[in-house]
N, C-alpha and C positions, 0 to 999 in steps of 0.2 A: 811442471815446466817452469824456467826460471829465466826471463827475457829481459829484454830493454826496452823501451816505449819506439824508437825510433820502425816506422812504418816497414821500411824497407829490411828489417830484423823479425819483425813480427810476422809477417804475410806468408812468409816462404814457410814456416812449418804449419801456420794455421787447420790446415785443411787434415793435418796429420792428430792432429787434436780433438779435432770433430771427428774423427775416427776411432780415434781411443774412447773419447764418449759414448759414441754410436755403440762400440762393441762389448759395452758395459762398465768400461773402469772411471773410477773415481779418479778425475784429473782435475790437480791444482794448480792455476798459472800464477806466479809471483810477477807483478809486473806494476808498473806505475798508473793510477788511476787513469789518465790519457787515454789511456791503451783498452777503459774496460768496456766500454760495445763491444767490441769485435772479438774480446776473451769471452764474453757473453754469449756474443753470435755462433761461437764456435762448440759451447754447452759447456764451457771449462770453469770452475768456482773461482774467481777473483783473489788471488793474497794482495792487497795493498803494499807496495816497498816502493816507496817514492824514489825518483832518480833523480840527478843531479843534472843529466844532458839536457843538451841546449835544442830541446825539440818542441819545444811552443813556438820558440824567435827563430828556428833553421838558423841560429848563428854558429855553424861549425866551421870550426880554425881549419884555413888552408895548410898550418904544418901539421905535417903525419906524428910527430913527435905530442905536441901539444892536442891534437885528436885522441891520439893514447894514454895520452893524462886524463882525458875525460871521461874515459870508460875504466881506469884504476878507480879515482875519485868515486866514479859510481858503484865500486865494487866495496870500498871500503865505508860508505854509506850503506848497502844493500845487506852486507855481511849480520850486521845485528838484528835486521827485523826479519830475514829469512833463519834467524837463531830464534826468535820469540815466536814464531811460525810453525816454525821444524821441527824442533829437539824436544817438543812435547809430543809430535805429533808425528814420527820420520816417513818418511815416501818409499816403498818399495823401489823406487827407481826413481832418479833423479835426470830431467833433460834439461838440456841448457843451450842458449843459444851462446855464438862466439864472443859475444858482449860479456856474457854472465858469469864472470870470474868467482862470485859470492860464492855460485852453484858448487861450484867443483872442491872449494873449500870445505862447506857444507856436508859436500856426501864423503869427503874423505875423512872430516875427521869423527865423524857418523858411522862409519863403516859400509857404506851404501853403494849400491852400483850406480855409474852415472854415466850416460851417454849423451854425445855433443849433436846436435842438430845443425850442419855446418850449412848457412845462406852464401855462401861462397867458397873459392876452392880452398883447397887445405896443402899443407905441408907435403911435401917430399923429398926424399932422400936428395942431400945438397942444397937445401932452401936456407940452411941457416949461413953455408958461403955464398949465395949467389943475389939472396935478398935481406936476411935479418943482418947481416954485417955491415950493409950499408946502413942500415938504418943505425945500429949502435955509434954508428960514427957523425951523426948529425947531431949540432946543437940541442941542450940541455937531453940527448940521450944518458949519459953516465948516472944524473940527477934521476931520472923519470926509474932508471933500474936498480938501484939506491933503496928509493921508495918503493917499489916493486917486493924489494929482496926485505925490507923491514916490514911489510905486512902480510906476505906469506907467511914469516916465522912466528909471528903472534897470531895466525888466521885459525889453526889449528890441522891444515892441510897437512897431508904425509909427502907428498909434491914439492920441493922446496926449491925446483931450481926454475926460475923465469923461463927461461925459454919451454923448456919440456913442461910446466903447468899451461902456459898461456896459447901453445903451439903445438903441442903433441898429443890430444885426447889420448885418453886408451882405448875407446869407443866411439865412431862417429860414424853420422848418415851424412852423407852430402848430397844435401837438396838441389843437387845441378846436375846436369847432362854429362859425362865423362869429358865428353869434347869439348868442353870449356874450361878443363882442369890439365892449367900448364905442368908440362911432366909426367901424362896422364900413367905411364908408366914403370915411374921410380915412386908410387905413392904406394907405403902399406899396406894393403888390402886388407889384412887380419885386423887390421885397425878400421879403415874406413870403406862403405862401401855406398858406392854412386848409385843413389833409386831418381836422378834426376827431377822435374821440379815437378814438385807435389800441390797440384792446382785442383782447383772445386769442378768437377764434372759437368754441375751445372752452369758453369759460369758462363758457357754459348749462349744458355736461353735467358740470358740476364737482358734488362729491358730495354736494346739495341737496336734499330732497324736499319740494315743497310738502307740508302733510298732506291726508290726503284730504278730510278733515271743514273744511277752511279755505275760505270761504264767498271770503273776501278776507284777503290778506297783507300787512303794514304793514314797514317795515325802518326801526332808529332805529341813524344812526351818525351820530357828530362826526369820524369820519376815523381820525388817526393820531398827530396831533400835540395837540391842546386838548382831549383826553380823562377828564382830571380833574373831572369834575361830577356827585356823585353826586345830588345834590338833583335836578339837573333829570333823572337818570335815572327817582328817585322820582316825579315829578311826570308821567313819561311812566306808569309802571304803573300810577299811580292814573288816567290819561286813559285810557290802551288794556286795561287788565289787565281781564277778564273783560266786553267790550264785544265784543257778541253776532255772530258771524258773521267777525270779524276774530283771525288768530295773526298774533303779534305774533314778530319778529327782534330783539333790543336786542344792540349790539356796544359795552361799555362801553371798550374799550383794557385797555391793561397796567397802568395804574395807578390803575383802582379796582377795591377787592374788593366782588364781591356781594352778599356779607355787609352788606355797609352800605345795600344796596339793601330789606332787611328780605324781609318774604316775597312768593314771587317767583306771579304769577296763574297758573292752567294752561294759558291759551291764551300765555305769552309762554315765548321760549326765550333766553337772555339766555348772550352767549360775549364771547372780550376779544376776537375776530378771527374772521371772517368772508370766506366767498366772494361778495363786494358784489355783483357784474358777474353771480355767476349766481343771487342771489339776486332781483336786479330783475330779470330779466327775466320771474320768476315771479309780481312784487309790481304791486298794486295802488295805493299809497301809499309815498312816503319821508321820512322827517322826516332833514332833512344838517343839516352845519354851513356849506353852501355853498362848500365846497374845490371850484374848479376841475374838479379828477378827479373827483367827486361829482354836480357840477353833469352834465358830459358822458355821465358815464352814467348820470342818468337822465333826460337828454335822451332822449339812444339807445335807450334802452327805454321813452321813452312814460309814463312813470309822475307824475303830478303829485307836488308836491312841497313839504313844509312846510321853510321854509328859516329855521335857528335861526342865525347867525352869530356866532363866535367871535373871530377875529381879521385883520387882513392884508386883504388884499381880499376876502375871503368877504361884509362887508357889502355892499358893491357888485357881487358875487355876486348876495346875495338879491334885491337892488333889481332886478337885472336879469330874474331871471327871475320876477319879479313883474310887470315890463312886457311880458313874453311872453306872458304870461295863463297860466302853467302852474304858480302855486306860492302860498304864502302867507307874509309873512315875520312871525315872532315873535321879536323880543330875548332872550335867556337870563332876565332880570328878570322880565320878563313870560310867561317860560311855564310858567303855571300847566295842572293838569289840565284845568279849563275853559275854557281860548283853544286849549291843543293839541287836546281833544277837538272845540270847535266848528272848528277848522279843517279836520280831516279831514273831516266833516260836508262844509261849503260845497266843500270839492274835490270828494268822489268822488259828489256829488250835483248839478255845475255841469256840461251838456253841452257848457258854450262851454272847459270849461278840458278835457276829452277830446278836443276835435276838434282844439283846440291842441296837444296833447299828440301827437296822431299826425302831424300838420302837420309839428313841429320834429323828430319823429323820423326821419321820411323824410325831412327837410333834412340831417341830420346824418349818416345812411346814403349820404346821395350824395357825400358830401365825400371819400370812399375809401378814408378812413381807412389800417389798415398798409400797403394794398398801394400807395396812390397814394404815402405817402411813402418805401417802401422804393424805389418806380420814380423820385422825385426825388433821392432818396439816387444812385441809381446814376446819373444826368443829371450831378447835377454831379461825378460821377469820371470820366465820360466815356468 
């Protein structure tokens, strides 16, 4: 496996990992030392490839252009120590996350099979007019595909054209629920197939206790990464803090202190990190920032969902599970205590967004999640 340090990249295939171990095979993760607990935790051997992204300081650029600099950057940094890694040593099978441009180089000019482990949706028929053409049209894009096209041709890739290396696997598992995947129905299927999100079994009995007295449980995270807000954390305790019948979960991240949150209600418990996966399966309500991972589980667990989006495709995120009937979405500007509080209201009091809720959950349970894609994992090694 050949990842990128960033949490929200990492998580989604983890469990698929500790699968491949479990069922005997010898699995190598490439990834940035940052990242090596949780490649540990999962029984996977550590390759060391330092990355270049800005995941210590969360300083990721708001433009999508200069974000895409940063994972080339990291590809062309990654590319020679997964060569001093690899080419003594090659992989039966090569997986990559969508960050992992090195990867695909790699097994191509290796002659390897490689399959993409996609944490988010993937292409389809008409993506490159409806979404990749705007993007070539935004400031320093010509530069960024330039650079692009001068290091595929030295990479030793058989792939040589940007878009179909960086956007077209020939093989990919999408770690998400179908219903999350805009165009669910112009997407390749010979190429990619939806096992939705591949989460830890045990993660319910992880060390959680609803309280006894909690009538209804609310869970407020922005993820991992856009965790700096402490206004709108404010703006969630004056909506949920002492609102009668509900304890509140608030997961501010690493880089806001509490402190600035001022005084904290007695029905909320407010930490920088949190067990998400087995807190929803307890909760009632979740207010995300609409990441992917976020979205999927709390698909999975049935929970409507107030969806605040931050950055990257989380907007289209929200939008989406708005047309699902199972969420509400509010911009950051606009969440005040009174559209958050009136939103929980209209969810956990609308029987048409419950029946939805359990609709898309038992869609997303049948997709197979770890074990369908650890048996596709082992298909294509043959």
């Amino acid at each position: 496996m050949v990842g990128v340090p960033a949490v929200s990249h990492v998580l989604p295939s983890l469990e698929v990992i500790r699968e491949l171990v479990a069922r005997g095979h010898r699995v190598t993760y490439a990834n940035d030392p940052a990242v090596a607990d949780l490649v540990a935790g999962a029984g996977a051997e550590l390759v060391p490839c330092a990355s270049v992204l800005p995941v210590a300081d969360n300083n990721w650029p708001d433009d999508p252009i200069a974000a895409m600099g940063l994972f080339l950057d990291n590809a062309i940094e990654a590319l020679p120590q997964l060569r001093a890694a690899y080419d003594g040593d090659p992989a039966d099978l090569y997986l990559y996350d969508i960050g992992g441009y090195a990867a695909r180089a790699l097994a191509e000019s290796q002659g390897r099979p490689i399959m993409q482990l996609s944490p988010t949706f993937v292409a389809w028929k008409g993506y490159d007019e409806e979404v990749a053409a705007h993007l070539w049209q935004l400031p320093g894009a010509a530069e960024y595909r330039a650079k692009f096209t001068r290091w595929l041709a030295g990479s030793g890739a058989a792939t040589t054209d940007v878009d179909a290396f960086s956007g077209r696997p020939e093989r990919a598992l999408a770690l998400i629920t179908r219903a999350m995947q805009p165009h669910a129905d112009q997407v390749d299927t010979d190429a990619v197939t939806f096992v939705g999100p591949c989460v830890d079994a045990r993660a319910a009995e992880e060390d959680w206790a609803r309280p006894a007295d909690a009538e209804n449980v609310l869970l407020i995270s922005l993820g991992s990464a856009y965790t700096r807000q402490p206004e709108f954390y404010r703006q969630c305790l004056a909506a949920y803090g002492g609102l009668p019948g509900w304890h509140v979960v608030l997961q501010i991240g690493r880089h806001t202190d509490p402190r600035e949150l001022g005084d904290i209600p007695a029905n909320v418990e407010v930490h920088s990190w949190v067990p998400q996966r087995a807190i929803l399966e307890k909760a009632d309500a979740f207010v995300t920032h609409a990441g992917m991972g976020g979205c999927g589980e709390g698909l999975l667990a049935g929970v409507p969902m107030i969806a605040v989006p931050q950055a990257a495709e989380q907007f289209v995120n929200a939008d989406r599970l708005v047309e699902l009937g199972v969420a509400r979405r509010i911009d950051t500007p606009d969440a005040t205590a009174e559209t958050l509080r009136a939103a929980l209201h209209d969810l956990v009091t609308d029987a048409e967004v419950a029946r939805r809720s359990a609709l898309l959950a038992a869609d997303a349970r049948a997709e197979g999640g770890t074990m369908r894609a650890a048996d596709l994992v082992e298909e294509m090694l043959g």
